[in-house]
N, C-alpha and C positions, 0 to 999 in steps of 0.2 A: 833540244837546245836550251830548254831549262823557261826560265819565267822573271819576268819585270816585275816585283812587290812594289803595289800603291797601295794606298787608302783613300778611299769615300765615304766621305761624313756629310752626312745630313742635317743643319744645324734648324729646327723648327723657332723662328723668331716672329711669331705671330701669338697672338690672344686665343687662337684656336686648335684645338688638338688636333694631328692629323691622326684619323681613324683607321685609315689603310693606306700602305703605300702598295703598288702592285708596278713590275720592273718584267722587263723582256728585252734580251737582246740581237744584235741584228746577225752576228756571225759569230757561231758557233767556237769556233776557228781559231779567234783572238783571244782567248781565253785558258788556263792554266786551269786544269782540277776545277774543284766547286767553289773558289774564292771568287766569285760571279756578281753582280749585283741582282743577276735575277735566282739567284740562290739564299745571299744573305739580306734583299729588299725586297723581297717579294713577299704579301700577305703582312706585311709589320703595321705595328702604328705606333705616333711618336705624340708625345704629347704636347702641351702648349711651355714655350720657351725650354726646349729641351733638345739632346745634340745625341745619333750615333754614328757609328765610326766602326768600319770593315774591312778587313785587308783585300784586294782584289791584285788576281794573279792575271799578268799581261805575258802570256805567250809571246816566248824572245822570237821564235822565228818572222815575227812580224815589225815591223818598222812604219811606223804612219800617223800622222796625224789623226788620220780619223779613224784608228785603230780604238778598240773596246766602245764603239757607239751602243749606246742599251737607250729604250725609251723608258718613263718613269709615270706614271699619275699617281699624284695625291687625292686622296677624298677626305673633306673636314669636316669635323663636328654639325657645323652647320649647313652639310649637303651639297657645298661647292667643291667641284671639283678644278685639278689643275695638271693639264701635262705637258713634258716637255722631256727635249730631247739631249744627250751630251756623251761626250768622246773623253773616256776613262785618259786615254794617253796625254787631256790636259795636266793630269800630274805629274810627267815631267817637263813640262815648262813652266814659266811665268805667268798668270793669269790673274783680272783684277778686273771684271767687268760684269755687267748683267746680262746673262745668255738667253734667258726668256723671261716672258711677261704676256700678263692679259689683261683684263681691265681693273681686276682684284690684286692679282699675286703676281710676284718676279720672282726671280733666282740670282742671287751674285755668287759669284765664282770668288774665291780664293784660292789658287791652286799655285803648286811647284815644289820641286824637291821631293815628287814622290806622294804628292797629296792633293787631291782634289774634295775644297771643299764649297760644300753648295750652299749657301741659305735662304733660308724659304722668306719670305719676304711680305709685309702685304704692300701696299702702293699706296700713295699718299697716307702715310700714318700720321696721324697729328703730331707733333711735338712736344718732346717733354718740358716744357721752360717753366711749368707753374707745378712741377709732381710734392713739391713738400709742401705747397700752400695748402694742396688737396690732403696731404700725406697728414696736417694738422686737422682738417677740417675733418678724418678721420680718427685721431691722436690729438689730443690738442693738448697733451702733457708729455707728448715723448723728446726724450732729451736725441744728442747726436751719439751718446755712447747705446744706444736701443734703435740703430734706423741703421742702414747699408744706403753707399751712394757710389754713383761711376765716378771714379778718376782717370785723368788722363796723365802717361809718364811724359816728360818733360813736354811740358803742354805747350810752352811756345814754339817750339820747333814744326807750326805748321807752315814755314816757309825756311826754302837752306840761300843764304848768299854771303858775298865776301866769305868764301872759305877760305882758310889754310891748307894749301893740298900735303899729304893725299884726300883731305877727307874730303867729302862729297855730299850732294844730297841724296843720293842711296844710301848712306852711312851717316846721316845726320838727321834727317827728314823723320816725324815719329805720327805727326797728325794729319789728317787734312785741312782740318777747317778751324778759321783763327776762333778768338772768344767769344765774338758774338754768337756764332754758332756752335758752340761747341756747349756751351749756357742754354742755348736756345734747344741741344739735344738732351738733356739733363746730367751732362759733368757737372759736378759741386766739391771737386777737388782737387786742385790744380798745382801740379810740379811747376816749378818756376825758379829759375837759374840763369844769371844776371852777369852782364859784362859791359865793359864803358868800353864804348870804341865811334870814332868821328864827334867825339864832344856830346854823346846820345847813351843813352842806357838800351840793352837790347837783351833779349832771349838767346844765350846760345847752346851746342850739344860741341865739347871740344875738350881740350887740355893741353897745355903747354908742354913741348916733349925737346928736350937737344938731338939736333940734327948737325953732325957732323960737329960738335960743340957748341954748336950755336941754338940757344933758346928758340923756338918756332912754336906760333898758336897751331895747332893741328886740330882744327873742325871748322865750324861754323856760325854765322849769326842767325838769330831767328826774328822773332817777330817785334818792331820793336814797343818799350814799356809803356810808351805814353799810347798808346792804339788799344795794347791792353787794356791799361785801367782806362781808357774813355769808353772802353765796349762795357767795360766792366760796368762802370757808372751806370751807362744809358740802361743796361738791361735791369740794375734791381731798384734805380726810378720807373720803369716802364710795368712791363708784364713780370719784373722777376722780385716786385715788392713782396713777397710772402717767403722769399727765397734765400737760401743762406749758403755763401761762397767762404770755401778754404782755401788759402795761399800758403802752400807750405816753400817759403824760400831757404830751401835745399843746399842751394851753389851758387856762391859769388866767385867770379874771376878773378885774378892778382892784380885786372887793371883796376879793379874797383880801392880805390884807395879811402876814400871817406865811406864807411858805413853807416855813420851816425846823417849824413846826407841824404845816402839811399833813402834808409828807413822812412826819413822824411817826406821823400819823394813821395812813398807809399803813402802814407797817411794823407798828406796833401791832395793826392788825386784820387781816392776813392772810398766808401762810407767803412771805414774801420770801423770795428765793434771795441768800443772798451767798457770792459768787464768793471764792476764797483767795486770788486773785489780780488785778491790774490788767490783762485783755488786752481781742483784739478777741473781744468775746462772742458773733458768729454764730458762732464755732467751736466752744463749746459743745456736748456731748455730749447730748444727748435722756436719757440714763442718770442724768446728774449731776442734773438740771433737773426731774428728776419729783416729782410733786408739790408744786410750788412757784412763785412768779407771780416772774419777772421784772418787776422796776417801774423801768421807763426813763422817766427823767424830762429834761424838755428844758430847754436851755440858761438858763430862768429859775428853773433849782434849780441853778446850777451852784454858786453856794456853798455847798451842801447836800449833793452828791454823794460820797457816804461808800458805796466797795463791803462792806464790813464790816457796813456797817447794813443792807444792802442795797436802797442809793439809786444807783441806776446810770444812767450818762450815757445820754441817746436822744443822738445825733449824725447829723450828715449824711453822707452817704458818703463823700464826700471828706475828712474832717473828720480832723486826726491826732490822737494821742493814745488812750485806751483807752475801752471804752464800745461800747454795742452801734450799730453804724452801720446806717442804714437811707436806703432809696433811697425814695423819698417824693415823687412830683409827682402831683398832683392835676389831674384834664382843664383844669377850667374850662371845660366843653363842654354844650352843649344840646341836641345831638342824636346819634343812637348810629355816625353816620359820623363825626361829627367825635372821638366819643372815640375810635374804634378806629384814627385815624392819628394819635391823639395819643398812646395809651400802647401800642400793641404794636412802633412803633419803637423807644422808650425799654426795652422789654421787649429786644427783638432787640440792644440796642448794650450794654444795659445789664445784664440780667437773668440768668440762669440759675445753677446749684448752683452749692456751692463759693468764692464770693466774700466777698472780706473783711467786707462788708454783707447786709443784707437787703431783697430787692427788693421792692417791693409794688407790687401791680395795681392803681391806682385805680378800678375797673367805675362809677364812680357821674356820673350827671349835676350840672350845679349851674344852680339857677337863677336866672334874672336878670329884671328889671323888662322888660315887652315881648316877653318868652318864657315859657317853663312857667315857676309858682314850686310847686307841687305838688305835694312831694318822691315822695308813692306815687307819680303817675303816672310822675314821670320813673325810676323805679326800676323803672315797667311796661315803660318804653318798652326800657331796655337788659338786663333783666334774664335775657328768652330768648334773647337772643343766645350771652348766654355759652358756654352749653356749646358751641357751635360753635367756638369759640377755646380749648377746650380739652380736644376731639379733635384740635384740631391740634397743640397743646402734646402729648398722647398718642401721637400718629404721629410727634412731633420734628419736626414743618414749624416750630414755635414752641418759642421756649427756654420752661421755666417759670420762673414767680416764686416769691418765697416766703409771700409773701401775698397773697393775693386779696380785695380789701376792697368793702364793698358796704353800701347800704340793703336791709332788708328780708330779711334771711336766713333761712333755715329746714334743717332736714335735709336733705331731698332736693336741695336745690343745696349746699349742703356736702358732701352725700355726694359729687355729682361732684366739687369741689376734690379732694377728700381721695383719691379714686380716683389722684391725678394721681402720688402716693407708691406706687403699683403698676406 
């Protein structure tokens, strides 16, 4: 009757290598050929913040949930070991949860559309909210065009309301958790795109489309700006005084009528950095920049752009003139092969320390009518991959970026970006 093609990826997001993984399955049965996990996980070992990924063939004649159950232990570096149990057939559903734990290590599930992925986890990890203070205290002359940091894509969208239907928060939704947290995981660069609506400035993921001739907003609001910049505030007053935040505003709405307002807004409510001078700002010292948000604003503030006030050009790379340049292409891809030969060449021709810009990873799916539109899942589908691509960036098989951007961020895949500064 032929075979179900999944994938099982193993994403290792912990400080310690796994030494061995050793897998055993429960019924024979359920399974196609040697596409097995106790064929392709069995006897392996995975190293620290590093990701693999195996095709496993699920025997059609079967239907069930708890169809491809295998058992799994890890043994690490440091002699602890960890196992647990799970049903290959979660990759074709939706899944988004922690399946096991013990008092060291969990496992979160990502899975759907054909892919189940796991990551290794440890528990209670500390928080990254002070990694560039430390990142100085080991550098204490590295500029921001010589360092990698997590970004998050459209960072405010960790809440959807007042939508325009059809859109949704399935299809508008990109984060979980607002600023303060998300600072407090180690993002240090932040998409931000800006709509006036109830007399308020707000976060949103949308576009005005004619419906039936009629103009209609079709998305969402997100988080709103003044909540922002007051987390924003409180954190690089508190524990995030050694810490240097990027606001690249991206996207203003057509409600937005006064730009030269916004702007103000910004400045007004949070410790901009103004530059003494007109240069190329990825040169920038980590030293100079601490405690202070870069607000790069793009080409629809250009008459606005006052380094003084600290209202700084965002520019394209290419782009002459002074202002922080940034390399910026986005997949426009729907599945995790087509992103990874869409931006790790541009990585490769384009990326690595030292350039007059700043390169950014776009890690994220986009969805289109006919394919996902289902932002979590598509941020399931590519999201264990990563650290695979960036043990390779670790080993120099891969230049690295300067920013790594993404749906759905948390500490532990931050922590691996940020590792990448070691």
């Amino acid at each position: 009757m032929g075979s179900k093609q999944t994938t099982l990826v193993i994403a290792n997001l912990t400080e310690l290598d796994i030494t061995d993984i050793s897998t055993s399955v429960r019924e024979n049965g359920h399974w196609d050929g040697d596409s097995r996990p106790d064929r392709n996980f069995n006897n392996v070992a995975l190293g620290r913040y590093d990701a693999r990924g195996e095709r496993e063939e699920l025997d059609a004649g079967w239907f069930s949930t708890s169809q491809g159950e295998y058992d799994m232990k890890l043994t690490f570096s440091n002699g602890e070991t960890f196992a647990f149990n799970n049903h290959q057939h979660d990759a074709l559903d939706k899944h988004r949860r922690i399946i096991a734990h013990n008092d060291t290590f969990e496992v979160f599930q990502s899975a759907g559309d054909g892919s189940n992925g796991l990551e290794i986890r440890r528990r209670g990890q500390a928080d990254n909210a002070d990694w560039m203070g430390k990142l100085l205290g080991k550098k204490p002359h590295v500029k921001l065009n010589e360092l990698t940091m997590p970004g998050s894509h459209d960072s405010g969208m960790y809440q959807a309301h007042g939508c325009g239907l059809p859109a949704s928060e399935g299809t508008t939704k990109t984060q979980t958790d607002d600023f303060a947290n998300q600072l407090a995981d180690g993002v240090r660069f932040f998409d931000v795109r800006i709509m006036w609506d109830d007399n308020d400035y707000y976060t949103y993921h949308g576009e005005d489309q004619s419906i039936l001739g009629i103009g209609k907003f079709v998305g969402c609001l997100g988080g709103k700006l003044s909540d922002i910049l007051a987390q924003t505030q409180a954190f690089l007053t508190g524990k995030g005084r050694q810490e240097t935040v990027l606001f690249d505003i991206s996207h203003t709405h057509g409600s937005v009528k006064d730009r030269a307002a916004l702007a103000r807004y910004f400045t007004d409510h949070c410790p901009a950095y103004c530059p003494s001078t007109e240069a190329q700002y990825a040169h920038l010292k980590l030293s100079d920049t601490k405690g202070k948000v870069l607000l790069l604003f793009s080409d629809e503030f250009q008459g606005q752009w006052d380094p003084s006030k600290g209202i700084l050009p965002w520019r394209d790379e290419n782009a002459t003139g002074y202002g922080m340049r940034v390399y910026n292409r986005y997949a426009d891809k729907q599945n995790i092969n087509d992103l990874r030969n869409n931006q790790l060449p541009k990585l490769q021709d384009r990326g690595g320390y030292g350039q007059d810009y700043l390169f950014l990873l776009a890690w994220t799916l986009t969805g289109k009518v006919g394919t996902i539109v289902d932002i979590l899942l598509m941020g399931s589908l590519v999201r264990p991959w990563l650290p695979q691509e960036l043990a390779r960036m670790k080993r120099g098989e891969l230049k690295k970026p300067n920013v790594v951007n993404l749906d759905f961020t948390d500490r532990w895949v931050c922590a691996a970006i940020i590792d990448l500064n070691y």
